[in-house]
VOMARDO-407663 format. One record per residue (C-alpha): residue number from 0; x, y, z. Coordinates in steps of 0.2 Angstrom, whole numbers, padded with zeros to 4 digits. Layout:
N
<atom><seq>NUM</seq><xx>X</xx><yy>Y</yy><zz>Z</zz></atom>
...
//
This chain:
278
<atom><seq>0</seq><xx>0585</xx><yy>0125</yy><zz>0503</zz></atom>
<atom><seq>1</seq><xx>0585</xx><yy>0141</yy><zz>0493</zz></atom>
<atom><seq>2</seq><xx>0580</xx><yy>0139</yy><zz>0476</zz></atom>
<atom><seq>3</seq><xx>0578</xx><yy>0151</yy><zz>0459</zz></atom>
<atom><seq>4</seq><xx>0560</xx><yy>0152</yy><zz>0456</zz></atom>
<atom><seq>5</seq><xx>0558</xx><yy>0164</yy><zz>0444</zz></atom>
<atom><seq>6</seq><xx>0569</xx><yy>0176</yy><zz>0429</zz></atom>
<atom><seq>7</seq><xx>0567</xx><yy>0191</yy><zz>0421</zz></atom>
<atom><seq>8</seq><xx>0577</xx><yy>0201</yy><zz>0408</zz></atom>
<atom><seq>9</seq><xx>0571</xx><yy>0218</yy><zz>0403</zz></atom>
<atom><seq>10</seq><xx>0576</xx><yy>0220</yy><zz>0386</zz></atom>
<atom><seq>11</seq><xx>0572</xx><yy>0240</yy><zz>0383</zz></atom>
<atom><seq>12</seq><xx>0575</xx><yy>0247</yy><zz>0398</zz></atom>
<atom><seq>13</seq><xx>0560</xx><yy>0253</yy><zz>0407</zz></atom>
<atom><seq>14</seq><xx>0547</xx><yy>0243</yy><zz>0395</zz></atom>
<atom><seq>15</seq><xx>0539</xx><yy>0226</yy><zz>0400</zz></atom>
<atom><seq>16</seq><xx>0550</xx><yy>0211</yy><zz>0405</zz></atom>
<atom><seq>17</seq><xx>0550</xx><yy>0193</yy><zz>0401</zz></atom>
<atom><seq>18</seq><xx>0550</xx><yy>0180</yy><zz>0410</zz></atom>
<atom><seq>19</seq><xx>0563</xx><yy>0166</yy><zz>0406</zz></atom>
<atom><seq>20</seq><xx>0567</xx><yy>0147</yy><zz>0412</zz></atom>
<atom><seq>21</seq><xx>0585</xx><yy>0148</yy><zz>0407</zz></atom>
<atom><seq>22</seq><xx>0594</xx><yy>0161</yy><zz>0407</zz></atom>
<atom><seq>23</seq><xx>0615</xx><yy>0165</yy><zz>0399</zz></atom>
<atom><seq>24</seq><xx>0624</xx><yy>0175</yy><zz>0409</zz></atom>
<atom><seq>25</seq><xx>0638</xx><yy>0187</yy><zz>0401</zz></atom>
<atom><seq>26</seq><xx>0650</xx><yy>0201</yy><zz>0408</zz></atom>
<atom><seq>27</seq><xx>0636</xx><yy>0216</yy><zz>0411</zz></atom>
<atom><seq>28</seq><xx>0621</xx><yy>0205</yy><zz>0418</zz></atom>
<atom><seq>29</seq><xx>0607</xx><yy>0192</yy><zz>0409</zz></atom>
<atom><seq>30</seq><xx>0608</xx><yy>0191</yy><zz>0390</zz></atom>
<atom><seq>31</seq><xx>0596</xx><yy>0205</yy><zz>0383</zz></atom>
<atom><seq>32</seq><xx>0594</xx><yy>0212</yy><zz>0398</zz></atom>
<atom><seq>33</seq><xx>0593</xx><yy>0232</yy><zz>0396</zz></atom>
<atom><seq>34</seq><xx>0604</xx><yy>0231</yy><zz>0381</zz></atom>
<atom><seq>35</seq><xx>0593</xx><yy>0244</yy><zz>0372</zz></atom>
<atom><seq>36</seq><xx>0586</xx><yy>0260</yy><zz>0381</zz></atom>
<atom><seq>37</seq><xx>0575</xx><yy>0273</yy><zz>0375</zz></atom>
<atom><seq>38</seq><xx>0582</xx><yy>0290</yy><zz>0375</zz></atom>
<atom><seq>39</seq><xx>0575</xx><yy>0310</yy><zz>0373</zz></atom>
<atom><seq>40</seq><xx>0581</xx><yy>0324</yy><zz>0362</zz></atom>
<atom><seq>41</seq><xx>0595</xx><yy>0327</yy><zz>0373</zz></atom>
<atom><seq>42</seq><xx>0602</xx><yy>0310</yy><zz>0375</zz></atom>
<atom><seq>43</seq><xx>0595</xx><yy>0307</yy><zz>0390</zz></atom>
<atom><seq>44</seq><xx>0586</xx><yy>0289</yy><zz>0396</zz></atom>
<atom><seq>45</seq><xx>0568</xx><yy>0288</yy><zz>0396</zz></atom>
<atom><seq>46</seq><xx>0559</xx><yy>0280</yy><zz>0409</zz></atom>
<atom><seq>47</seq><xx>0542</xx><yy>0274</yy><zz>0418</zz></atom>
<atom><seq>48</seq><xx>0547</xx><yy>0288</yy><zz>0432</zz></atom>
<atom><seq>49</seq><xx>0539</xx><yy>0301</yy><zz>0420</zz></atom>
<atom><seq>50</seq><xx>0532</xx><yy>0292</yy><zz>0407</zz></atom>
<atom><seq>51</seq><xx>0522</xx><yy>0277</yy><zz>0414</zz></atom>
<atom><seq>52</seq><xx>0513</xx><yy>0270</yy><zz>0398</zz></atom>
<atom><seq>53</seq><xx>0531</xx><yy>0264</yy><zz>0395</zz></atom>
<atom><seq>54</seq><xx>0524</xx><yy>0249</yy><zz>0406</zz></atom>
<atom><seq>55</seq><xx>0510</xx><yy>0244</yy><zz>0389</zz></atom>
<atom><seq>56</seq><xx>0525</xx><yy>0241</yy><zz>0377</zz></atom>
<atom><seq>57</seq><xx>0527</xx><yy>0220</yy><zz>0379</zz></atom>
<atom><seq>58</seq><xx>0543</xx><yy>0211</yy><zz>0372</zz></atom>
<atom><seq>59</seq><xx>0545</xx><yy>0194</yy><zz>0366</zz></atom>
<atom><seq>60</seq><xx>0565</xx><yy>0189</yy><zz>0359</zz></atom>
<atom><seq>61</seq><xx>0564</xx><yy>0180</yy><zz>0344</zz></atom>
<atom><seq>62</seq><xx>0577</xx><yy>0171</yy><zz>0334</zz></atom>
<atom><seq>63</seq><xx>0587</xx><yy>0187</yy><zz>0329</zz></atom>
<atom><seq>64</seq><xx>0576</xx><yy>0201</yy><zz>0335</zz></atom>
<atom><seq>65</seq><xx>0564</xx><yy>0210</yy><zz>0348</zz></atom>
<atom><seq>66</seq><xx>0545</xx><yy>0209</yy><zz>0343</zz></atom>
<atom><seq>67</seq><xx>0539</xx><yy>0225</yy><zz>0352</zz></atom>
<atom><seq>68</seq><xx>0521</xx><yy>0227</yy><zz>0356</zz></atom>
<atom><seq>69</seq><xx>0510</xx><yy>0243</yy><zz>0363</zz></atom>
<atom><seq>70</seq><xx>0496</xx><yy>0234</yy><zz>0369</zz></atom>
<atom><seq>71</seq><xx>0484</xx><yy>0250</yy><zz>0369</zz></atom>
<atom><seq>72</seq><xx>0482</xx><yy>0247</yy><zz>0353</zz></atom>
<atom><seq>73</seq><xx>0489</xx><yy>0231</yy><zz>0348</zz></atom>
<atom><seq>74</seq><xx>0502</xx><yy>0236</yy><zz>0335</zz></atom>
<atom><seq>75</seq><xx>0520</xx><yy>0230</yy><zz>0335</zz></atom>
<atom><seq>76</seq><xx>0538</xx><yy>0232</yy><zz>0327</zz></atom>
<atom><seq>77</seq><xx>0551</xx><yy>0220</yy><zz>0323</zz></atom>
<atom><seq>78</seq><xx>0570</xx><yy>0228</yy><zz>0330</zz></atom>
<atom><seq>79</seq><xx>0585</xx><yy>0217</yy><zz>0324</zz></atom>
<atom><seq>80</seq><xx>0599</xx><yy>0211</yy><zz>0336</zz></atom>
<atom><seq>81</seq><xx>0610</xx><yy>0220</yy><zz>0326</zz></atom>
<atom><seq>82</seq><xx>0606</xx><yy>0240</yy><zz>0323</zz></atom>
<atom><seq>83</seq><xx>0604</xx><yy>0246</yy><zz>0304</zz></atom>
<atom><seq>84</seq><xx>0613</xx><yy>0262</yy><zz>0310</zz></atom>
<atom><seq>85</seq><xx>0630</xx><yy>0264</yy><zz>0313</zz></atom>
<atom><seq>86</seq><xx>0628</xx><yy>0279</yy><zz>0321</zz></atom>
<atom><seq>87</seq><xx>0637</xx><yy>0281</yy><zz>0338</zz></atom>
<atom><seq>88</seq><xx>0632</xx><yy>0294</yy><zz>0353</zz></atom>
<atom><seq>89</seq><xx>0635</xx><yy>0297</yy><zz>0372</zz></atom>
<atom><seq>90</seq><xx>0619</xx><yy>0294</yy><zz>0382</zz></atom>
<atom><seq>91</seq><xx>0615</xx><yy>0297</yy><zz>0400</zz></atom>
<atom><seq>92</seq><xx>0608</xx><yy>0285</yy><zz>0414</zz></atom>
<atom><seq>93</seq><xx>0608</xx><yy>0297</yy><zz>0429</zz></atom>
<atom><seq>94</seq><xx>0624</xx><yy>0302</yy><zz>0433</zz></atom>
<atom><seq>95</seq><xx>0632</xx><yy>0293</yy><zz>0418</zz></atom>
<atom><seq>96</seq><xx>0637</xx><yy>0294</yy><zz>0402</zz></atom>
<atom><seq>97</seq><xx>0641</xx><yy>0280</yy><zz>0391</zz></atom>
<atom><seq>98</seq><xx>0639</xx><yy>0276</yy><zz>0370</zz></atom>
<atom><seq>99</seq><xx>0627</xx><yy>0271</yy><zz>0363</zz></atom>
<atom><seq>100</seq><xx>0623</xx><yy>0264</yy><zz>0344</zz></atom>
<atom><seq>101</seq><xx>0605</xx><yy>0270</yy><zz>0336</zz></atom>
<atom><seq>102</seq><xx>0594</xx><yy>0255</yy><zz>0330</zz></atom>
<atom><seq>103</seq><xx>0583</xx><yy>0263</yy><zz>0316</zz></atom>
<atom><seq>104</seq><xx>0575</xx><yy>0278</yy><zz>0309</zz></atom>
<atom><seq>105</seq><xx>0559</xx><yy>0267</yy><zz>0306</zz></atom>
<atom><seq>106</seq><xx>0559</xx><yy>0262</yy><zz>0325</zz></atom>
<atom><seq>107</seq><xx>0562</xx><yy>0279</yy><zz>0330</zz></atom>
<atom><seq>108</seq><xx>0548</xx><yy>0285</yy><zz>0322</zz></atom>
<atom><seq>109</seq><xx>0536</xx><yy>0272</yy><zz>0329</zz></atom>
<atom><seq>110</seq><xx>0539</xx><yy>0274</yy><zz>0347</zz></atom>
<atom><seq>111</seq><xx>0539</xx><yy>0292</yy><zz>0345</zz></atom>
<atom><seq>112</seq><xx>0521</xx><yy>0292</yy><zz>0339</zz></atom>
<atom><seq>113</seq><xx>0516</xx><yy>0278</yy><zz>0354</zz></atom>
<atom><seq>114</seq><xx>0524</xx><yy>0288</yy><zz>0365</zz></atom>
<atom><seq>115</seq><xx>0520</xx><yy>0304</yy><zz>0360</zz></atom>
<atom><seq>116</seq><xx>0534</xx><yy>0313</yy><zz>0363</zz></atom>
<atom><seq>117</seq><xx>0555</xx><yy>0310</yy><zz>0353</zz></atom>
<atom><seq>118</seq><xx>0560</xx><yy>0295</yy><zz>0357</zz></atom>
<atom><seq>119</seq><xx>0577</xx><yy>0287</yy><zz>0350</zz></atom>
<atom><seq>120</seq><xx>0581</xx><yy>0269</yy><zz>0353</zz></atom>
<atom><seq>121</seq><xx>0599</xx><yy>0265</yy><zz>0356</zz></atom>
<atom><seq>122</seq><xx>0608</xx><yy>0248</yy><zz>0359</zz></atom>
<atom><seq>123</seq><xx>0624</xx><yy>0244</yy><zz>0371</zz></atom>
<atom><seq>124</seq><xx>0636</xx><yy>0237</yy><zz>0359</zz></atom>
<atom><seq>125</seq><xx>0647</xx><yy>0224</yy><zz>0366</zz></atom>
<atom><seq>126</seq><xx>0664</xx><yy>0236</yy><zz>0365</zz></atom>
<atom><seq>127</seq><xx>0653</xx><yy>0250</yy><zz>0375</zz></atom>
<atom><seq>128</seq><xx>0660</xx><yy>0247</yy><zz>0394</zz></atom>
<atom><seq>129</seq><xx>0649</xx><yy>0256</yy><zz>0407</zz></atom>
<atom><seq>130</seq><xx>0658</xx><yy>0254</yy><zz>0425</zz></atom>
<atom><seq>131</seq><xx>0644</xx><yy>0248</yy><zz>0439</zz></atom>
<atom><seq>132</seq><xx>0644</xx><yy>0260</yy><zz>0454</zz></atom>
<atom><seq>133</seq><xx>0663</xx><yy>0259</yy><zz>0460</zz></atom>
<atom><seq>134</seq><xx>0658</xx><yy>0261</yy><zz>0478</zz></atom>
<atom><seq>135</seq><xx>0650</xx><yy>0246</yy><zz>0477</zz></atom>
<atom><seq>136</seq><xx>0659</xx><yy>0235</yy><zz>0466</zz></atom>
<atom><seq>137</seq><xx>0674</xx><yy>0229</yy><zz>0462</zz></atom>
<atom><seq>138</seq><xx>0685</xx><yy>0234</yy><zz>0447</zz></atom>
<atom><seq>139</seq><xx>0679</xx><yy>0228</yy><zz>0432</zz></atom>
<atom><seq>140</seq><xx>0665</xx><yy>0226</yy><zz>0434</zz></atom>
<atom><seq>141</seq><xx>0653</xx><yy>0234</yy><zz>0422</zz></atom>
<atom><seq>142</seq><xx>0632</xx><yy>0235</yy><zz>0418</zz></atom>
<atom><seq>143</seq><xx>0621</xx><yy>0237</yy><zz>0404</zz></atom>
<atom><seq>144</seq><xx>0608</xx><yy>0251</yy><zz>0404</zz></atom>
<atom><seq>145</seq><xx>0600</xx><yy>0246</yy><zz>0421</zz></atom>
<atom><seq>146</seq><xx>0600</xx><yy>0260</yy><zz>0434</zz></atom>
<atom><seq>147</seq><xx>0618</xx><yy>0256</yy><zz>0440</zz></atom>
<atom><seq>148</seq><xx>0623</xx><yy>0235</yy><zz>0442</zz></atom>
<atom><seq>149</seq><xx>0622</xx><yy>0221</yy><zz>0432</zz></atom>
<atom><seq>150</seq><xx>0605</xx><yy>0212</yy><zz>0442</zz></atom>
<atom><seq>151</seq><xx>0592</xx><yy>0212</yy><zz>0455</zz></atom>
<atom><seq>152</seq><xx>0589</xx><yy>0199</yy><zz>0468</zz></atom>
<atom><seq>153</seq><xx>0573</xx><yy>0198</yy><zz>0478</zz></atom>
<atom><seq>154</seq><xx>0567</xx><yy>0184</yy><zz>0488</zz></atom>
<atom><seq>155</seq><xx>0549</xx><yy>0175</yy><zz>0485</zz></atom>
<atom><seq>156</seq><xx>0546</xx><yy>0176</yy><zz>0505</zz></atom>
<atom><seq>157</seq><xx>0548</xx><yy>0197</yy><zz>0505</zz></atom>
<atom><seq>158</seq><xx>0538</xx><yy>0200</yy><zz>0495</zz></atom>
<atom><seq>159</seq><xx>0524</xx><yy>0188</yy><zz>0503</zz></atom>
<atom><seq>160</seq><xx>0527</xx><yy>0198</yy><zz>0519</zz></atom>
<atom><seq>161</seq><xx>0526</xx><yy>0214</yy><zz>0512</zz></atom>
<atom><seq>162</seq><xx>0509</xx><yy>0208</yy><zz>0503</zz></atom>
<atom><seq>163</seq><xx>0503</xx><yy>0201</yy><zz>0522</zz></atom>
<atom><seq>164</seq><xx>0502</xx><yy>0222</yy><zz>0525</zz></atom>
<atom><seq>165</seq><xx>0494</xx><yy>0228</yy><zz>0511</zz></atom>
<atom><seq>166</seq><xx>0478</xx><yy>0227</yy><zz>0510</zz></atom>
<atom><seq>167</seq><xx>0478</xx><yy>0222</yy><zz>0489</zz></atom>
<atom><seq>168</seq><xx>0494</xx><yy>0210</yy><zz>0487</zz></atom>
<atom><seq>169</seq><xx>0505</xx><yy>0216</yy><zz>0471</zz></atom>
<atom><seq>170</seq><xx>0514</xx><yy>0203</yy><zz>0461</zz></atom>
<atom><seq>171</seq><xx>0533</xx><yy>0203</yy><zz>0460</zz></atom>
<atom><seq>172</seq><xx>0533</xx><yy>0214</yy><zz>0442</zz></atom>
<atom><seq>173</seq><xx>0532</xx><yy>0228</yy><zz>0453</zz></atom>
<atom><seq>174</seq><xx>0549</xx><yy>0226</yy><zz>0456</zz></atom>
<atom><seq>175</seq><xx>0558</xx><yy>0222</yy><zz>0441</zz></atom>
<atom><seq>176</seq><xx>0570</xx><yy>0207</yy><zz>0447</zz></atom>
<atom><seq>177</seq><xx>0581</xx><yy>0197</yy><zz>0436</zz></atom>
<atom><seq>178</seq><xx>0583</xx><yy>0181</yy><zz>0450</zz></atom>
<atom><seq>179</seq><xx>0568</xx><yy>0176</yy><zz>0462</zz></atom>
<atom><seq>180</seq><xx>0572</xx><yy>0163</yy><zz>0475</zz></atom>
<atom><seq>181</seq><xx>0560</xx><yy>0154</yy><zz>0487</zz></atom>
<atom><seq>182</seq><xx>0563</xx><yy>0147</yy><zz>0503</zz></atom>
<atom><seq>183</seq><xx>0572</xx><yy>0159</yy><zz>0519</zz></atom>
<atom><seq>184</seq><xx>0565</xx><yy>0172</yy><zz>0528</zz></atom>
<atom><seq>185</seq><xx>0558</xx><yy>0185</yy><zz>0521</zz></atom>
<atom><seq>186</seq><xx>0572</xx><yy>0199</yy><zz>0516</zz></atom>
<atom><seq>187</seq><xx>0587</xx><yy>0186</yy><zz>0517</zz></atom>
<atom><seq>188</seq><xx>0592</xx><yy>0193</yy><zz>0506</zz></atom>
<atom><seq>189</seq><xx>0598</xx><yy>0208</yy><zz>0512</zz></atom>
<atom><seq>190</seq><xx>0612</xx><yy>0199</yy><zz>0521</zz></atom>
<atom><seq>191</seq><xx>0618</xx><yy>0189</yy><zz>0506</zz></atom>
<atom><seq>192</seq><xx>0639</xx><yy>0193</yy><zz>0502</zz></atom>
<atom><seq>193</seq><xx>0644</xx><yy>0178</yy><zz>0490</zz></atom>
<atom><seq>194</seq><xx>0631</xx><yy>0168</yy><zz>0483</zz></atom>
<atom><seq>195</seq><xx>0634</xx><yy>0155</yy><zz>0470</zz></atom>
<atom><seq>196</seq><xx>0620</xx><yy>0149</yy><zz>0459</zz></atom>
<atom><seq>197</seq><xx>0625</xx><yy>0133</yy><zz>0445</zz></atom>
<atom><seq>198</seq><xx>0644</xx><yy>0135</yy><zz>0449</zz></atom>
<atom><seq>199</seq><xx>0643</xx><yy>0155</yy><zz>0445</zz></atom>
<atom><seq>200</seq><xx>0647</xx><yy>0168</yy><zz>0459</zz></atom>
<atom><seq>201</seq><xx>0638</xx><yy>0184</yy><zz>0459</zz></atom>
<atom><seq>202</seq><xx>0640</xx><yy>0196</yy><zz>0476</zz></atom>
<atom><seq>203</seq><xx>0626</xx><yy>0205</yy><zz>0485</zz></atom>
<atom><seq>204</seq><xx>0633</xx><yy>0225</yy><zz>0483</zz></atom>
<atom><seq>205</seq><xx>0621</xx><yy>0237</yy><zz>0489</zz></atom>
<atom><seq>206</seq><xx>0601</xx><yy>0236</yy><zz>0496</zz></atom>
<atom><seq>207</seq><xx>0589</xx><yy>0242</yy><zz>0482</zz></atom>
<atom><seq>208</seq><xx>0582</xx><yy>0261</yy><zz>0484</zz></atom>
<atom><seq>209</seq><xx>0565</xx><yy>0260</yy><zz>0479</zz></atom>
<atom><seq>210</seq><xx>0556</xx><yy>0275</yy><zz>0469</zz></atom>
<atom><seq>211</seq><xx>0538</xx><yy>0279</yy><zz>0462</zz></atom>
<atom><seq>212</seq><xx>0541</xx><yy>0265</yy><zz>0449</zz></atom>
<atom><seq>213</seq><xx>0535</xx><yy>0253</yy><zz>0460</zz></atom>
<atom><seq>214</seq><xx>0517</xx><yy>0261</yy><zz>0462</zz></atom>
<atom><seq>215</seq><xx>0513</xx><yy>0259</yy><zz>0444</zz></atom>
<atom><seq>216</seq><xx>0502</xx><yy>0244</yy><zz>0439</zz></atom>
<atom><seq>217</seq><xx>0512</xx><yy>0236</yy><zz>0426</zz></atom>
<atom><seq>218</seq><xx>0495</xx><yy>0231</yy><zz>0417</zz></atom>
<atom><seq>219</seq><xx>0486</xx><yy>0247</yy><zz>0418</zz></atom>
<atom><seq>220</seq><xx>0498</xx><yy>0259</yy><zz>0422</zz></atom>
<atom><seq>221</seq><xx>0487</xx><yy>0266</yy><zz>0436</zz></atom>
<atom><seq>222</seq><xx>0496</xx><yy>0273</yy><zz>0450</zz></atom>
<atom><seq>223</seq><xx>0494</xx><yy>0272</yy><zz>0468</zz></atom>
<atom><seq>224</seq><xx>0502</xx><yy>0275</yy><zz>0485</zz></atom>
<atom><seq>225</seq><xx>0507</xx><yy>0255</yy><zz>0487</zz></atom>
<atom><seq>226</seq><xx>0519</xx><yy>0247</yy><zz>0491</zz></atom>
<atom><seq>227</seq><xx>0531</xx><yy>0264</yy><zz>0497</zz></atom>
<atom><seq>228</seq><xx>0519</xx><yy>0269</yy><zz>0508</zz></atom>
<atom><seq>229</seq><xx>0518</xx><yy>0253</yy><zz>0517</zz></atom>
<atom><seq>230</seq><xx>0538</xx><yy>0249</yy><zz>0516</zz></atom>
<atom><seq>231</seq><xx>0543</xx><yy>0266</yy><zz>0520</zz></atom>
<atom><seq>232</seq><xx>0536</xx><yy>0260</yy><zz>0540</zz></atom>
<atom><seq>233</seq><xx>0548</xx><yy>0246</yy><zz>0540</zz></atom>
<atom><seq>234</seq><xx>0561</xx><yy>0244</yy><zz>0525</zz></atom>
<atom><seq>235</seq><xx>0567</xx><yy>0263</yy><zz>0528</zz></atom>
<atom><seq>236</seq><xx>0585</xx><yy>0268</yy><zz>0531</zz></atom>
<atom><seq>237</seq><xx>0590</xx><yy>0287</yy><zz>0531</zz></atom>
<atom><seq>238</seq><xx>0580</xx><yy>0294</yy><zz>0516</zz></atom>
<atom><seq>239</seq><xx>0578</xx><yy>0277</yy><zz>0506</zz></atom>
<atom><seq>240</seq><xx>0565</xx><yy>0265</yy><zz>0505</zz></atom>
<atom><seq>241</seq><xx>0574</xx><yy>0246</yy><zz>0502</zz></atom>
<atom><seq>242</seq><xx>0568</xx><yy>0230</yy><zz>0495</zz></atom>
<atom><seq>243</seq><xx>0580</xx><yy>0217</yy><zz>0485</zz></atom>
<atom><seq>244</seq><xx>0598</xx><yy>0216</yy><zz>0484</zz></atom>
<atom><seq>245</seq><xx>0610</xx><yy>0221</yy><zz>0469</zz></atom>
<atom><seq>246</seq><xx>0622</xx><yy>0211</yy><zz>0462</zz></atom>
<atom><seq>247</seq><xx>0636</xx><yy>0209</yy><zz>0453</zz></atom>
<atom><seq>248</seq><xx>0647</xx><yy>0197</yy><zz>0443</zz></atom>
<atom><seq>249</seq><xx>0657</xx><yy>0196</yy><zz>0428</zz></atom>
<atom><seq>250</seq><xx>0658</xx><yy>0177</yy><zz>0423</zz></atom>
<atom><seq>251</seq><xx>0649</xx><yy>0170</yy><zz>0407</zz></atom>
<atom><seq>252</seq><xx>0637</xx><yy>0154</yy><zz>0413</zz></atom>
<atom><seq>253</seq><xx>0618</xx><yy>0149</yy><zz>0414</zz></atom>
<atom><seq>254</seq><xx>0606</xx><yy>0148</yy><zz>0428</zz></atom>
<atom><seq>255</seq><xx>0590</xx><yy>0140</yy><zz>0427</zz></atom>
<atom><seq>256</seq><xx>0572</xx><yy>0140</yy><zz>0436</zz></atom>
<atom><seq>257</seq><xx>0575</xx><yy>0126</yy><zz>0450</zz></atom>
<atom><seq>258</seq><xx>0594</xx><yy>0129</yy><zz>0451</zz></atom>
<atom><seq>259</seq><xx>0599</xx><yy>0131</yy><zz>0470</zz></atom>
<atom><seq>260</seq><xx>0607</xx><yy>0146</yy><zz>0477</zz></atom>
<atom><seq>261</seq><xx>0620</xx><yy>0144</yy><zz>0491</zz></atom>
<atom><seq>262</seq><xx>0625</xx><yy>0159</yy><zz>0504</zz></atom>
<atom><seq>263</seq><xx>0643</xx><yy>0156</yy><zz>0504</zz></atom>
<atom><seq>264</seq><xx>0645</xx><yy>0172</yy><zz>0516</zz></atom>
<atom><seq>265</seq><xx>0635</xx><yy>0185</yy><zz>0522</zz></atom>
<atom><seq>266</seq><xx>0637</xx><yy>0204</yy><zz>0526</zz></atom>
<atom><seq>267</seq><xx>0639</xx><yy>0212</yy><zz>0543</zz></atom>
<atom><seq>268</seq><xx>0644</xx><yy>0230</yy><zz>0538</zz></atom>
<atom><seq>269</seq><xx>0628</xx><yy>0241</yy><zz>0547</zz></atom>
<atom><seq>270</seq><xx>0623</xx><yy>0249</yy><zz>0528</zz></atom>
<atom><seq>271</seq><xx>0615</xx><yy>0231</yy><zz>0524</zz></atom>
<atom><seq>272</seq><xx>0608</xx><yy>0228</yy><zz>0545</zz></atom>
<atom><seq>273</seq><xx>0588</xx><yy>0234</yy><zz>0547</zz></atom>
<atom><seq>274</seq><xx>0579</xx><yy>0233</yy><zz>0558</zz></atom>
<atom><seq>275</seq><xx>0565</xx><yy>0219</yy><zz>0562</zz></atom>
<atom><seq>276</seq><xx>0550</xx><yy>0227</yy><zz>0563</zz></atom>
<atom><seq>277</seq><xx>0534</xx><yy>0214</yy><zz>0565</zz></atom>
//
């Protein structure tokens, strides 16, 4: 039996994650998750890519809020569900551009002197529609301020395999999943179409390209060659490195830590086969 072991939700993109037992479902991926992003002076989306002590900024949900805190120095900010500005902005996640609302002037402040360069915090407001990668997904379909869909699914026993090569194992925040399941050989995940998890249906869409993300040590921020050097000798297809599968779904529901999740069908089309490489 495959069963959910583990969730995540990211609230700022490309800060710290959480870990959840129970998690609400709505039409753009887990509630919270990525819902508020960090963007530069030109409206553009921050990210560990170039700025890894994003990784020491830690997030807890409160009642009606965010507690942010930089664990460098052990300082945090309050950030309320609902912005204090009413300002509106386009903003751009790679190739898109979609609106945002800015939060506060006060929490602008704050992360630009953590961070040490601009920094503007923006939230997704629930009338802002941001289409998931159309190649991929169905229409209607549509993602909060993740990289392109509305969540990431990794199995327990890939990464266990991947850690069997590596000489210093790396735990799964490397990754940045919002479901973890155990049971199934390793990368089963790869092959999953329609799963089902607690009555709701989410559909694999496209193998995860990994970047230089992944080589940051979430704790420390120190960086190293692990783990693309190791997967780019097996997990490689054309120019991209792949671990975890994306999903998507657009149905409200909750999934929980224990729930089972059932393959309802799997995928044959050649850009989901690799290789087996032992």
């Amino acid at each position: 039996m495959l069963t959910v072991s583990q969730l995540f939700i990211y609230p700022i993109k490309s800060l710290g994650g959480i870990a959840l037992t129970t998690a609400q479902l709505t039409d753009r991926g887990l509630q919270h998750d990525r819902r508020w992003m960090l963007i530069d002076d030109n409206n553009r989306f921050l990210s560990q890519r170039e700025h890894a002590q994003m990784a020491l900024f830690k997030i807890e949900v409160l009642a009606d809020a965010l507690k942010v805190t930089y664990t460098t120095d052990g300082s945090s900010i309050s950030i309320p569900f609902l912005p204090l500005k009413n300002d509106l902005l386009d903003v751009t996640i790679w190739d898109d551009t979609c609106t945002g609302q800015l939060v506060s002037d006060i929490v602008d402040a704050w992360f630009t002197v953590k961070l040490g360069i601009p920094a503007r915090l923006v939230y997704m407001p629930d009338e802002t529609h941001r289409a998931a990668d159309p190649r991929y997904t169905t229409q209607g379909t549509i993602a909060s301020f993740a990289d392109a869909y509305p969540a990431l699914l990794i199995g327990q026993a890939s990464l266990d395999d991947l850690n069997n090569r590596l000489l210093e194992k790396l735990p799964m925040n490397r990754f940045r999943p919002n479901i973890v399941f155990t049971g199934g050989e390793p990368y089963s995940e790869d092959l999953m179409n329609h799963i089902t998890i607690n009555g709701v249906d989410m559909y694999g869409v496209k193998l995860c390209a990994r970047c230089v993300m992944t080589t940051i040590d979430q704790e420390t921020i120190a960086k190293g060659k692990e783990p693309l050097k190791t997967l780019a000798r097996y997990r490689r297809k054309g120019s991209k490195i792949l671990f975890g599968q994306n999903l998507a779904f657009n149905s409200n529901g909750i999934i929980s830590v224990g729930d089972e999740l059932q393959v309802l069908s799997i995928h044959t089309e050649e850009r989901f086969l690799l290789e087996a490489v032992v």
